[in-house]
N, C-alpha and C positions, 0 to 999 in steps of 0.2 A: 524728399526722403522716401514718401512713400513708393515712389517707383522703382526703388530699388527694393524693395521687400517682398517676401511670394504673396499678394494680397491683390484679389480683384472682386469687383461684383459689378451689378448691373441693378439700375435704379425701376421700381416699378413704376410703369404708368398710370398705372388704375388703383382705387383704393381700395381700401378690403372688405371683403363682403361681410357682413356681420348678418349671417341667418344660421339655419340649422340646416343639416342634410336632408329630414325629411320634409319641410317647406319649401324645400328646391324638389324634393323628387313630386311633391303632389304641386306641385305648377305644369311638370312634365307628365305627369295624369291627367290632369284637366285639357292640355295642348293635345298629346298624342296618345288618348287611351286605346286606339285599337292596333298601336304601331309593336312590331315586335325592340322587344329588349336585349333580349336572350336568346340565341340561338345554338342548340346543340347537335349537331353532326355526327354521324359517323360513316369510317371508309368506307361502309358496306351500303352506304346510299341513306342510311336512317336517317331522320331529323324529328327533331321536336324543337316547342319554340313557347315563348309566353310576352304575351303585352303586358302593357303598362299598366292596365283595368287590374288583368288578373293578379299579377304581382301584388299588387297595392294590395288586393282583397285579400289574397291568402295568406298575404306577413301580416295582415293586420288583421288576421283570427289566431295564428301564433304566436303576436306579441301580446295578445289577450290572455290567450289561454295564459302565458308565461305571469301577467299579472296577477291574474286568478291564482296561479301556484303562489304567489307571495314575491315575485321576483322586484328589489327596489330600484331605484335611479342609481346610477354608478356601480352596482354591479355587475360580476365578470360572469359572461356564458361562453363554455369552451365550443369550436364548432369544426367539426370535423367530415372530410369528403373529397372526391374528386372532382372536378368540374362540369356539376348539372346544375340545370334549372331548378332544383329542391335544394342544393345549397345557395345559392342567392335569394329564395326565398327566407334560409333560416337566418341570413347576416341582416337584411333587410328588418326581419320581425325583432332580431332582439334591439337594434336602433330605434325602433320604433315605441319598444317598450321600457326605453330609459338604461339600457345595457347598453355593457362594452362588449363586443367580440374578441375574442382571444382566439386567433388563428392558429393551429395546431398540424403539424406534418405529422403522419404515421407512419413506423416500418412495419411493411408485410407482414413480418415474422416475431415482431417483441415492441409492444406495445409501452415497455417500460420508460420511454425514452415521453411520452403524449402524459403520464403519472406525472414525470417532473414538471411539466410543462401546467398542470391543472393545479399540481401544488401551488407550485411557484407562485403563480395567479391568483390565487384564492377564487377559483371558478365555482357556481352555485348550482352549476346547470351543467349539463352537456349534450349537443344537438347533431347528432352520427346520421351522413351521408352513404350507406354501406357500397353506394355504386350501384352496376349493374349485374355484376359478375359475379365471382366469390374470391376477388385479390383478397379482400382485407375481414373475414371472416374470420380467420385465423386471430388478428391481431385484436377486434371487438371485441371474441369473445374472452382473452387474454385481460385484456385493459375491464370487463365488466368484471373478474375474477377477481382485479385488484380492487373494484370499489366496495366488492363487498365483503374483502377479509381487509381492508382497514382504510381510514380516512384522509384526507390530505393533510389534514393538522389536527392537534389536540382541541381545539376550538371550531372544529368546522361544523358547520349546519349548512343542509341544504337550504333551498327555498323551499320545500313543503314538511322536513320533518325526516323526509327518510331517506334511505340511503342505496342507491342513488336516484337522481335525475334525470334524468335522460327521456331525451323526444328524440327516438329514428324520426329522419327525413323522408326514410323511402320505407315500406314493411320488408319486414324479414322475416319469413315463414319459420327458418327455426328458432328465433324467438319470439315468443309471444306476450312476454308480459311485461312489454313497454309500450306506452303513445305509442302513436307515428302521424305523420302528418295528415292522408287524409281522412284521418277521424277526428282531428284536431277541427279543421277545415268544414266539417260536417256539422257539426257543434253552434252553437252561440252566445254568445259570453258579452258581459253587459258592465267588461273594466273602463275605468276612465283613462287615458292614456294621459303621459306625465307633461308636465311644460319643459321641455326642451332647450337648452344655450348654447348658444354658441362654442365656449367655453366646455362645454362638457364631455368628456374622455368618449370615444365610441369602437376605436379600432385597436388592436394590441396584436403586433406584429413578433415574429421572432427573426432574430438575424442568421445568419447564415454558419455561424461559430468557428467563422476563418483563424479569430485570434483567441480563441478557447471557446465556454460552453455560450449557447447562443440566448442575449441578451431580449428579453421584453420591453417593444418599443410601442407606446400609445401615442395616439391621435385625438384629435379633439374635432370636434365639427368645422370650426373653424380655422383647425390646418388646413384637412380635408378641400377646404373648402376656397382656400387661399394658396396651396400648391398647387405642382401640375397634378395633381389629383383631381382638382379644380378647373384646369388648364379652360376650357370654355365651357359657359352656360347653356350654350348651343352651337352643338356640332351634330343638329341632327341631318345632314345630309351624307355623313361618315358611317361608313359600313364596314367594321375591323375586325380581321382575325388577329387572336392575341394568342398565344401558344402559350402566353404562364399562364401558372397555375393560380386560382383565386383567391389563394391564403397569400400568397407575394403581393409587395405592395407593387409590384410591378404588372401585377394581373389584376388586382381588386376590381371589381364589378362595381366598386363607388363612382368610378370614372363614366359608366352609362347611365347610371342613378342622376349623375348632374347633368354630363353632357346631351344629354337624348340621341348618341350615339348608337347604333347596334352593335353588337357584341356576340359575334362568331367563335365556337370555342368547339374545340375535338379533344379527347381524352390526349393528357400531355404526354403520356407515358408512347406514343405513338410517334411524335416529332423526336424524340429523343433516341429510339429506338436502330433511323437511317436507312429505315425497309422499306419507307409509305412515303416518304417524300411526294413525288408523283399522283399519289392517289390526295396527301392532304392538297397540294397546290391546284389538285380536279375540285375537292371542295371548296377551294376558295376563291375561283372561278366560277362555279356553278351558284354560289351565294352573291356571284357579282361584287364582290367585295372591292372598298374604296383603298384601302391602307391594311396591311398588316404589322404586327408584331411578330418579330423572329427572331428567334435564337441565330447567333454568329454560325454554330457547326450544322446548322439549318442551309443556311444561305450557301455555305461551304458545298452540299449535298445538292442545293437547287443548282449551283454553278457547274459542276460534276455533270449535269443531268440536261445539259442545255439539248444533246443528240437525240435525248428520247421525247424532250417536251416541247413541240414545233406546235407552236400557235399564237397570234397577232393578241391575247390579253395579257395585258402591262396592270398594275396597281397605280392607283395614284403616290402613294409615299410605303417606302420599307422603313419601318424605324427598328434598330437592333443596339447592341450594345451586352455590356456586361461582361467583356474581353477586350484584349489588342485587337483591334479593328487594323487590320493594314490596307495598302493600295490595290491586293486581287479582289476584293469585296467590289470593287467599282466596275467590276465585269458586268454584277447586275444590272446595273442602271442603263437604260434601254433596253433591256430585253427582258426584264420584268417586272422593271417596275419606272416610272418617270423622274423620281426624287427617292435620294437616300439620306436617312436622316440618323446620325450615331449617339444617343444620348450616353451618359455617364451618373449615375444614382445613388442610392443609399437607404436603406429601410426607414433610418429617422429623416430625410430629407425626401423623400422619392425623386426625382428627374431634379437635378441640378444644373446639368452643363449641357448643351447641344451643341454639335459638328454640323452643319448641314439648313435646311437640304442641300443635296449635291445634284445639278446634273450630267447629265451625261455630256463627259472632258473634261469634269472638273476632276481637281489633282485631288486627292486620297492620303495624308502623309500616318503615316502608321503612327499610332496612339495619340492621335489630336482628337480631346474631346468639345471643341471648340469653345464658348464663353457661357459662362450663369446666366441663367434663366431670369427672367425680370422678379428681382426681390430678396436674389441669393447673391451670397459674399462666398469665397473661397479662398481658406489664405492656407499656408504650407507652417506648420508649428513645428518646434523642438521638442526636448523633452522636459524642459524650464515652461512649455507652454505658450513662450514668445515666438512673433512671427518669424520665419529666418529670412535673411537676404536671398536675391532668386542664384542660382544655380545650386543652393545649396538640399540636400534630401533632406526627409521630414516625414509627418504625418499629417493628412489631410482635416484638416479641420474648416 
């Protein structure tokens, strides 16, 4: 019977890991303290970059500091930025400090949208990456306007008394009268850091609010740590550009936290853009990079782009996804990359199903996201909640 119903999964082979996030990341500080983690680029040739040593030391004078203010275990800290090496420090320190991250997107222009999202949360903290530039200038100081003409709820206390919280990542000369990190960093603080479970809440995702407003999804260490988020304990001979952004669970920087992976990252707003193509696939060439993450209308742009980009470097795997994939996608494989791999995901599952890898002449059938991942079940529901028989539509559950 069951073969006729929409239902499959895939049995794990290995059992589950029962540790904490940061007991796995200080194994890979003691192995590879002087290896880079982080690597940040830009088209214009810049790089900056931070190992394992520093990472460690610097989340763990802002997970302190964050003590010292009163912050408890299971507490929400909102964390806001685009993708630098000072927001992986700040996701890093409040895990460190017995906090949940609550991953927050900002608009440009009206910040009111980041208010609901702190509500909603009951966040105690909030830890603003303002960039490099002055994109989100605008919206900072908007969303500081809201915390000081009124609270997230009738009940709300921060962690020190006042209102608000807030540790900038980076300084920002026109404001002056907040932390920032490195004076945080300069400091010494003498908190106990908490004991740590498995079991305990660390990551809080928002969905994407395809089917209305977009839902808060947490993680525990031992999701984290038991999905492909988790996917291997060591992959440090992987060198990846990932083009999401670090608040997606599809970009999260937990995945180099475990894997001792390096993690190649250029401002997203630039892949998106369809200008730089060229100039991003020069950085991830010149970083030698093993595998990327790309966006579908990425690959679309590097396919477009085969006249202008004549040179023998291939990646080891493209993994994409998040669209109909169909069979012109298969153009890549041999010319820039060895293996293409199309995963299929979810904010509360991350990486569910895989297509792939494919090489070059394998057939490409448009929207085959191939089979669950070892661990994951996938069955097609009604609106009764029961499986349905296969050809019939439904909702993925």
């Amino acid at each position: 019977m069951s073969r006729k119903l929409s239902y499959i999964s895939t049995q794990t082979p290995k059992p589950y890991i029962y540790e904490n996030v940061i007991d796995i990341f200080k194994v890979k500080v003691e192995k590879y303290p002087d290896r880079e983690i982080i690597i940040d680029c830009g088209i214009d040739g810049s790089r900056e970059s931070l190992n394992y040593r520093d990472l460690d030391t610097k989340a763990s004078k802002l997970a302190q500091y964050l003590l010292h203010k009163g912050l408890k275990p299971g507490e929400r800290v909102a964390l806001f930025g685009p993708n630098t090496i000072e927001w992986v420090i700040g996701e890093l320190a409040i895990i460190m400090a017995g906090g949940v991250v609550v991953h927050v997107a900002i608009n440009a222009v009206d910040a009111g949208d980041i208010w609901e999202i702190f509500a909603a949360a009951d966040c105690k903290a909030f830890l603003i990456d303002p960039g490099k530039g002055e994109k989100y200038f605008d919206a900072i100081f908007y969303l500081l306007a809201l915390f000081r003409r009124r609270r997230p709820s009738r009940d709300y206390q921060d962690i020190d008394g006042q209102n608000p919280t807030v540790v900038f990542l980076r300084k920002m000369e026109e404001i002056s009268s907040f932390v920032d990190l490195n004076t945080i960093v300069s400091q010494n603080f003498e908190e106990t850091f908490p004991v740590l479970y498995p079991e305990d809440p660390i990551l809080v995702f928002t969905t994407s609010g395809t089917t209305g407003k977009p839902k808060l999804v947490e993680h525990s260490h031992f999701e984290a740590l038991n999905s492909t988020l988790g996917q291997s304990l060591d992959m440090s001979a992987r060198k990846v550009y990932n083009d999401r952004p670090f608040g997606w669970i599809g970009g999260t920087p937990i995945i180099e936290l475990l894997s001792g992976q390096v993690r190649v990252s250029i401002d997203t707003s630039l892949g998106t853009s369809g200008q730089h193509t060229g100039k991003i696939w020069d950085v991830i060439k010149s970083e030698k990079c093993t595998d990327a993450v790309l966006y579908p209308y990425f690959l679309t742009d590097l396919m477009s782009s085969c006249g202008t980009i004549s040179d023998d470097f291939k990646l080891k795997v493209i993994f994409t996804g998040g669209q109909i994939i169909g069979p012109e996608f298969s153009q890549i494989i041999g010319k820039f990359t060895e293996y293409l791999v199309i995963s299929y995901g979810s904010t509360e599952a991350a990486i569910v199903c895989v297509n792939g890898p494919m090489m070059e002449g394998g057939i490409l059938t448009s929207g085959d996201v191939g089979n669950p991942l070892p661990g994951y079940e996938v069955k097609i529901v009604g609106e009764n909640g029961k499986v349905l028989p296969r050809t019939k539509e439904g909702q993925v559950w």
